[in-house]
N, CA, C and O atoms as a MOPAC input file, in Angstrom:
PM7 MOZYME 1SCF
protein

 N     -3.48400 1    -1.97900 1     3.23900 1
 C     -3.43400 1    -1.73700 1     4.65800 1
 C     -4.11100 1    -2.88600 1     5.38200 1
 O     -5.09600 1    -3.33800 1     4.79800 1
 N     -3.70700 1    -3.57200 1     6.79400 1
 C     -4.32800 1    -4.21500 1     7.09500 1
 C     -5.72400 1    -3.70800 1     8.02600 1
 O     -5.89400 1    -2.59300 1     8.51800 1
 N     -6.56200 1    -4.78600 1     8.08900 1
 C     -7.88800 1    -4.69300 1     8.07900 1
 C     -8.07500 1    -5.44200 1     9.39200 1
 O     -7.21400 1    -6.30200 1     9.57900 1
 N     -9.06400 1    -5.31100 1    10.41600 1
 C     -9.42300 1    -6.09500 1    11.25700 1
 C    -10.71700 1    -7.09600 1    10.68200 1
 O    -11.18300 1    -8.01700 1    11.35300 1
 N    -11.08200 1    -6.80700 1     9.62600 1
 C    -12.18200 1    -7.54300 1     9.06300 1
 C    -12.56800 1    -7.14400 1     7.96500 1
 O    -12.49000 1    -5.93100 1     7.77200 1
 N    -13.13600 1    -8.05000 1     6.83100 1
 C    -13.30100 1    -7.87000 1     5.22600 1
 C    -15.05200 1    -7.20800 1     5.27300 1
 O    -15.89000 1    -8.07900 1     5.50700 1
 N    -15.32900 1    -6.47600 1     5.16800 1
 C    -16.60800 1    -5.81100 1     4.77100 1
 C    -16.91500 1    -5.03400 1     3.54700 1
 O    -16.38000 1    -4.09500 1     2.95600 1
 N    -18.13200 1    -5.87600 1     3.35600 1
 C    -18.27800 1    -5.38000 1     1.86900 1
 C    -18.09100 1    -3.71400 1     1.78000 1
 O    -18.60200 1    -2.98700 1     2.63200 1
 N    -17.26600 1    -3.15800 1     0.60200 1
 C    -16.89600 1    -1.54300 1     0.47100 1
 C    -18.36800 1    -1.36500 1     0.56000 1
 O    -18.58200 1    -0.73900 1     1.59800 1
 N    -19.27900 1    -1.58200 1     0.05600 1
 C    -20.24100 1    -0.93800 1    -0.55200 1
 C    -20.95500 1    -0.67400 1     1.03700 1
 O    -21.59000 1     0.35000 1     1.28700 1
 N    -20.73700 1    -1.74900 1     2.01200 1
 C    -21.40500 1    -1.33800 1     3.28200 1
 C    -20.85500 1    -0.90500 1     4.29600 1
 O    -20.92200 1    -1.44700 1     5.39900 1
 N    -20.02200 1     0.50500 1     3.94200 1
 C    -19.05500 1     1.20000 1     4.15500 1
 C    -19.63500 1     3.11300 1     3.47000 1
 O    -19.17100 1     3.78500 1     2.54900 1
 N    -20.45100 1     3.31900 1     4.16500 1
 C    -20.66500 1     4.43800 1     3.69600 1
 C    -19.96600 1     5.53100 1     3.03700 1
 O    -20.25800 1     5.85700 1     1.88700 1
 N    -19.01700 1     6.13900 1     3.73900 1
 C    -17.84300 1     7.12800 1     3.36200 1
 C    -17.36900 1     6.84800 1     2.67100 1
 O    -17.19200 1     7.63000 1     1.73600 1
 N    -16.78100 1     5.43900 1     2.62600 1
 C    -15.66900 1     4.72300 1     1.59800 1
 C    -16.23200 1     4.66400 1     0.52900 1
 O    -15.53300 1     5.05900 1    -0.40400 1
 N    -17.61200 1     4.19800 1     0.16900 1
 C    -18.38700 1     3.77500 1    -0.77900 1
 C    -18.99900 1     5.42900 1    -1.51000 1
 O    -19.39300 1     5.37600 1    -2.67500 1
 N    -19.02400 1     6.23200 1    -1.08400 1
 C    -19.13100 1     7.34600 1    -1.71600 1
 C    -17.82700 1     8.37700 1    -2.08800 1
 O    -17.76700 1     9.25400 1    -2.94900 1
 N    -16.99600 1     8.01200 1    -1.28500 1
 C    -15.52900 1     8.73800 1    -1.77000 1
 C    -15.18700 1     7.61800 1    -2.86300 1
 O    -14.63500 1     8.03200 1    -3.88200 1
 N    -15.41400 1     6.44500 1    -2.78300 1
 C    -14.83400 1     6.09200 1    -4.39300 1
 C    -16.19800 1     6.36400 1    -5.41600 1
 O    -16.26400 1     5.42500 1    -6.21000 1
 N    -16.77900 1     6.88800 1    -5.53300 1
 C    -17.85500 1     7.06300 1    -6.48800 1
 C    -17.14100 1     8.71200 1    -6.65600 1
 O    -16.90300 1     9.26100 1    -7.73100 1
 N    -16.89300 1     9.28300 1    -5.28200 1
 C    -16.58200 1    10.69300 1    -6.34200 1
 C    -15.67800 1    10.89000 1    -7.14200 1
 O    -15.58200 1    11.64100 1    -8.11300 1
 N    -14.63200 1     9.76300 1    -6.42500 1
 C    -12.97600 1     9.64700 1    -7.26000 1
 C    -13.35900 1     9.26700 1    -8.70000 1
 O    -12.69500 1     9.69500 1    -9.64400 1
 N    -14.50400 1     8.40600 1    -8.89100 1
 C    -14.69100 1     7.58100 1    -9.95100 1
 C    -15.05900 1     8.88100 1   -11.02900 1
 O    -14.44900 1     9.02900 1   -12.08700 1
 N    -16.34000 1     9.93600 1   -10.49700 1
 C    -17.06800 1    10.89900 1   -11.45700 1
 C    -16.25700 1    11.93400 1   -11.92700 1
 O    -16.25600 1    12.48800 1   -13.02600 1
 N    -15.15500 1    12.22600 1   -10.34300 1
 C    -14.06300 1    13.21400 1   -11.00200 1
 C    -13.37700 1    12.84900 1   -12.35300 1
 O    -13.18900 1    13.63000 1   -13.28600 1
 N    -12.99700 1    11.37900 1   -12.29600 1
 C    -11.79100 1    10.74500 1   -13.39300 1
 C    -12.56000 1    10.35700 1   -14.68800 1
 O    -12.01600 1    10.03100 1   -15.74300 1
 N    -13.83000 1    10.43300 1   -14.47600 1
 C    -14.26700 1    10.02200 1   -16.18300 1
 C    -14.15100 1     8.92500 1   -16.57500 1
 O    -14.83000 1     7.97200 1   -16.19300 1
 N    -13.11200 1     8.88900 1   -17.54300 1
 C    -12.65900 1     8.00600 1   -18.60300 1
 C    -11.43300 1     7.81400 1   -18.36800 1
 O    -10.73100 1     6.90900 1   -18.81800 1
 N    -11.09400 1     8.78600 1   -17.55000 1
 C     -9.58100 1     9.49300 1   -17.95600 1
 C     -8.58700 1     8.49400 1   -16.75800 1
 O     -7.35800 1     8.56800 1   -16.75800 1
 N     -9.26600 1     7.70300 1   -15.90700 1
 C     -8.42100 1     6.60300 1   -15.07900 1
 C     -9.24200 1     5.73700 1   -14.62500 1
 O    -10.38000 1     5.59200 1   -15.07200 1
 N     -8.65100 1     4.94800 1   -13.51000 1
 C     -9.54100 1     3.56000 1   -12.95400 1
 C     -9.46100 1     3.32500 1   -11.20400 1
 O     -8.36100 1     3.27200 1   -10.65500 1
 N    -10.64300 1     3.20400 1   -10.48300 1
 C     -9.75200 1     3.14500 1    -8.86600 1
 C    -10.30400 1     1.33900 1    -9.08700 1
 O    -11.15800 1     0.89100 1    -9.85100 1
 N     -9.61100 1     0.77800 1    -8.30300 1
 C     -9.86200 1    -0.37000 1    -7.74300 1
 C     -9.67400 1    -0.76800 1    -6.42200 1
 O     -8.70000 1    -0.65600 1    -5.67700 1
 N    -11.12700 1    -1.40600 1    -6.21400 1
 C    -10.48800 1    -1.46200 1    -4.36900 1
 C    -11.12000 1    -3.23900 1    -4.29900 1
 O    -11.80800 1    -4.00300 1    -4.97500 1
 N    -10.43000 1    -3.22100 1    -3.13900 1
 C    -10.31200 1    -5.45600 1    -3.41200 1
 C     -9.94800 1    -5.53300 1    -2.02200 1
 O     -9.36300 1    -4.52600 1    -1.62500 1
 N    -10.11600 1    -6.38500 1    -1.21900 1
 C     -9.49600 1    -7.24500 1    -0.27900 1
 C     -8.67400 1    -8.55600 1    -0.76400 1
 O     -9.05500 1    -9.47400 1    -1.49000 1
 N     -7.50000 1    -8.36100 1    -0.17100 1
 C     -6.89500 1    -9.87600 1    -0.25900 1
 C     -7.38700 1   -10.68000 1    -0.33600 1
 O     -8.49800 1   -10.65000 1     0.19300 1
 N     -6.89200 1   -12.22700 1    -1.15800 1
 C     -7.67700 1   -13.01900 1    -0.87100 1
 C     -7.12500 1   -14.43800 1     0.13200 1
 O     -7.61700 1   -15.55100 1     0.31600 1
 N     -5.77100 1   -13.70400 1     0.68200 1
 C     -5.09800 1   -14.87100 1     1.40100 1
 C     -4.43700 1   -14.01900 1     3.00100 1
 O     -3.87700 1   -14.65200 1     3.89600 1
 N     -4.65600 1   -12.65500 1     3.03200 1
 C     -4.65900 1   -12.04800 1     4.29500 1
 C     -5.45200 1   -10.86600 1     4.20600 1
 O     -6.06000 1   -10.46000 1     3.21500 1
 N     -5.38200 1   -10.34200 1     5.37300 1
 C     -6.23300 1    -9.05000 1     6.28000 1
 C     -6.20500 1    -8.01300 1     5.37900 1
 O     -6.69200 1    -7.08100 1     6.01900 1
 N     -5.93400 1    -7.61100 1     4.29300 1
 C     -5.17400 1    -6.34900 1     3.72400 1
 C     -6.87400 1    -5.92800 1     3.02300 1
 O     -7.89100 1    -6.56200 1     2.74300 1
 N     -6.49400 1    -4.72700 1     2.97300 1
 C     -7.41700 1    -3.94900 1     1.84800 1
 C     -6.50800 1    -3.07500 1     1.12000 1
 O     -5.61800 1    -2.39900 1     1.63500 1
 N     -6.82200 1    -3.14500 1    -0.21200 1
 C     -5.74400 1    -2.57600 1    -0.86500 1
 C     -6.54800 1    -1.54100 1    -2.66800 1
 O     -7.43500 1    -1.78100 1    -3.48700 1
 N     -5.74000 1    -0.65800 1    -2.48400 1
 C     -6.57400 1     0.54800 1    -2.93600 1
 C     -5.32800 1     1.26100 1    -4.00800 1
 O     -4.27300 1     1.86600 1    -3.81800 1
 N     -6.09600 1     0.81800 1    -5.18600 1
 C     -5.52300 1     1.18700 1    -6.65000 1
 C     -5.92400 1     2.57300 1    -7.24700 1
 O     -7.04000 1     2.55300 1    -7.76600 1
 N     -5.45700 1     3.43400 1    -7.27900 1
 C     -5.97100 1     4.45700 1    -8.40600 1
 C     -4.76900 1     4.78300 1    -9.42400 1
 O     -3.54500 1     4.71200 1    -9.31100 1
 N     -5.51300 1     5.11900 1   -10.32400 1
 C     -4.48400 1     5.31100 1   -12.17500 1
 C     -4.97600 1     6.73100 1   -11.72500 1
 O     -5.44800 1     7.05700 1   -10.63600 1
 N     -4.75700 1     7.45400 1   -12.78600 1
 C     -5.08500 1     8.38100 1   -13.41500 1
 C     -3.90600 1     9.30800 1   -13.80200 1
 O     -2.75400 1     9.07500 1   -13.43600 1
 N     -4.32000 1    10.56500 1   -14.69900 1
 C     -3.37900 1    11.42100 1   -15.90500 1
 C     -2.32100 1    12.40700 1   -14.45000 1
 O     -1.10800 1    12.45300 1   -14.65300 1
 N     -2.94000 1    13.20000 1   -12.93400 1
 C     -2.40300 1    13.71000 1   -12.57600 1
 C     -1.69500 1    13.10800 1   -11.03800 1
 O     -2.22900 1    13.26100 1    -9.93900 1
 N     -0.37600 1    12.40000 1   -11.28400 1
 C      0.34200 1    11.45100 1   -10.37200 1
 C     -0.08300 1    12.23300 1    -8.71200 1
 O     -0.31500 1    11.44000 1    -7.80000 1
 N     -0.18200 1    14.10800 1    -8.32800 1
 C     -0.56600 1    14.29400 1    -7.40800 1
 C     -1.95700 1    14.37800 1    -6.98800 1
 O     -2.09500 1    14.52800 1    -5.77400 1
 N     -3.26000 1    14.30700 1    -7.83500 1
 C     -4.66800 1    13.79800 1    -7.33500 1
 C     -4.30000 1    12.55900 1    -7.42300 1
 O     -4.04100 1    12.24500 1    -6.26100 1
 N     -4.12500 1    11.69200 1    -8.07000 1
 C     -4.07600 1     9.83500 1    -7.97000 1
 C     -3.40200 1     9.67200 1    -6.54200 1
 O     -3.97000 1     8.82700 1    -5.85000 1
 N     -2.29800 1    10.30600 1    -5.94400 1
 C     -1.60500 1    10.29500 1    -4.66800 1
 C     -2.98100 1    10.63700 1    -3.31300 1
 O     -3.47500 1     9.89800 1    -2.46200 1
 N     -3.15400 1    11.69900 1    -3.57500 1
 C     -4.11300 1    12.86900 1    -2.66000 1
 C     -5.68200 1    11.40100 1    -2.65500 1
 O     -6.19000 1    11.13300 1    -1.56500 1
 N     -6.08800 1    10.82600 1    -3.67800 1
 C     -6.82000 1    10.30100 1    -4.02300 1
 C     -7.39400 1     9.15500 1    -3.02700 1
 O     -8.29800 1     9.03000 1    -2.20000 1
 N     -6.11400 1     8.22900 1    -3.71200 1
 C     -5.94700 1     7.17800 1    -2.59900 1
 C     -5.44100 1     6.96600 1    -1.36500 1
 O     -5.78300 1     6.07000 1    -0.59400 1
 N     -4.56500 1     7.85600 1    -1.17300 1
 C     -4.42400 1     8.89200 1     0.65800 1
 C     -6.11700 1     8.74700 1     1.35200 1
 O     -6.53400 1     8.28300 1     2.41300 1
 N     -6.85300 1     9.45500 1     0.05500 1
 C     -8.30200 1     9.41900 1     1.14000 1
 C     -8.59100 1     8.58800 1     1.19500 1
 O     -9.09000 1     8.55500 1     2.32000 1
 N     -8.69600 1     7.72800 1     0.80600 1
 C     -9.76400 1     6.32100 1     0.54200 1
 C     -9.23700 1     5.79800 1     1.51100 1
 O    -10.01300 1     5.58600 1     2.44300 1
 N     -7.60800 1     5.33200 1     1.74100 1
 C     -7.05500 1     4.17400 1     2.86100 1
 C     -7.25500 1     5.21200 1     4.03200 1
 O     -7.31500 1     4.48500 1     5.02400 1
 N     -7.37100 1     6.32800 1     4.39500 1
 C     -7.42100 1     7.18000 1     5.34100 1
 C     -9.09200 1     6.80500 1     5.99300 1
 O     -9.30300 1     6.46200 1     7.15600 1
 N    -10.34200 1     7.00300 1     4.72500 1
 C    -11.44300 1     6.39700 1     5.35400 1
 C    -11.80800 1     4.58000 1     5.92900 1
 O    -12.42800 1     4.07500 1     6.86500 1
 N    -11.00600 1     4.06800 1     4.73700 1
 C    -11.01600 1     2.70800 1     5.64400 1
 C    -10.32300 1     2.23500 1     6.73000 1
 O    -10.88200 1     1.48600 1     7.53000 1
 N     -8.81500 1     2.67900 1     6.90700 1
 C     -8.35900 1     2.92000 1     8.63600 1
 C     -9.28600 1     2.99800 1     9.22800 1
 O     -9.79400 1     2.06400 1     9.84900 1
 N     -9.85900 1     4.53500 1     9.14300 1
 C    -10.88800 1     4.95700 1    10.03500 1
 C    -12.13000 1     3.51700 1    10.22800 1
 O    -12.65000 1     2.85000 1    11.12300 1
 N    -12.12800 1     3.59200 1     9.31400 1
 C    -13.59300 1     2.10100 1     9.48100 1
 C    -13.19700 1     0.93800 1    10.20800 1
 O    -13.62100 1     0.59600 1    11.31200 1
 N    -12.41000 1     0.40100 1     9.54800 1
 C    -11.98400 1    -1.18500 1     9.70400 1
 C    -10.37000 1    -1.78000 1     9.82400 1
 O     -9.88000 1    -2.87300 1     9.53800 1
 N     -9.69200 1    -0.29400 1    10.48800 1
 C     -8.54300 1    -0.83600 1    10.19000 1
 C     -7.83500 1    -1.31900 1    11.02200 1
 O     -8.05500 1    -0.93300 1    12.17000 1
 N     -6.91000 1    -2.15900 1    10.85500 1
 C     -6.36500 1    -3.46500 1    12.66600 1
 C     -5.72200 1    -2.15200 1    13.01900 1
 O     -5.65500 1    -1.02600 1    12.52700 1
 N     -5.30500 1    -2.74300 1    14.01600 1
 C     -4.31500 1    -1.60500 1    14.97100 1
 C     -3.15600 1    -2.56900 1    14.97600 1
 O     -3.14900 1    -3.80000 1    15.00300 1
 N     -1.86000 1    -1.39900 1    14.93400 1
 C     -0.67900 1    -1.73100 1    14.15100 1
 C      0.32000 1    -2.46000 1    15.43900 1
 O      0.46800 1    -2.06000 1    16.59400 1
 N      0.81200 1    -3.44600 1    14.87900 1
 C      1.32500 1    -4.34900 1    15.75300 1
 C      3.13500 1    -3.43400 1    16.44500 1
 O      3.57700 1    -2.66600 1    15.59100 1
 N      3.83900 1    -3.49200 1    17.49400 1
 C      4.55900 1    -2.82400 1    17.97500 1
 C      5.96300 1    -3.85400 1    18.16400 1
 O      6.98700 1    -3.41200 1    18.68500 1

C-alpha cells in the first residue's frame, strides 16, 4: 500500500504489536514479513501461514493499521 512516509514499524505502536500477536498466534507454523520498498512509497505486508482465511483476516489488519498511520491518500 502506498505510504506518505517510511517509519520505522517498530515506531508504530498498533502496527508493532498486531504483528507480534500475528507472530505468537502462528508459532512455527508461518512467517509475517513487513518491509518498505526500497525504490517507492509502498509498505508491503506478507503473511504465510496453514489457514489461507486467518493469513487473509491477518494481513487485512496489519495494512488496515498502517493506512490508518501512514497511509498517502489515494490519488483520483
Amino acid at each position: 500500500m502506498r505510504v506518505r512516509e517510511k517509519i520505522p514499524f517498530d515506531s508504530l505502536p498498533a502496527v508493532s504489536e498486531r504483528a507480534r500477536e500475528i507472530e505468537r498466534s502462528m508459532g512455527d507454523r508461518g512467517r509475517l514479513l513487513l518491509r518498505y520498498s526500497g525504490t517507492e512509497p509502498l509498505a508491503r505486508v506478507m503473511v504465510e501461514g496453514e489457514d489461507e482465511a486467518k493469513v487473509q483476516a491477518d494481513a487485512g489488519s496489519l495494512a488496515a493499521l498502517i493506512k490508518a498511520e501512514i497511509g498517502a491518500a489515494e490519488v483520483i
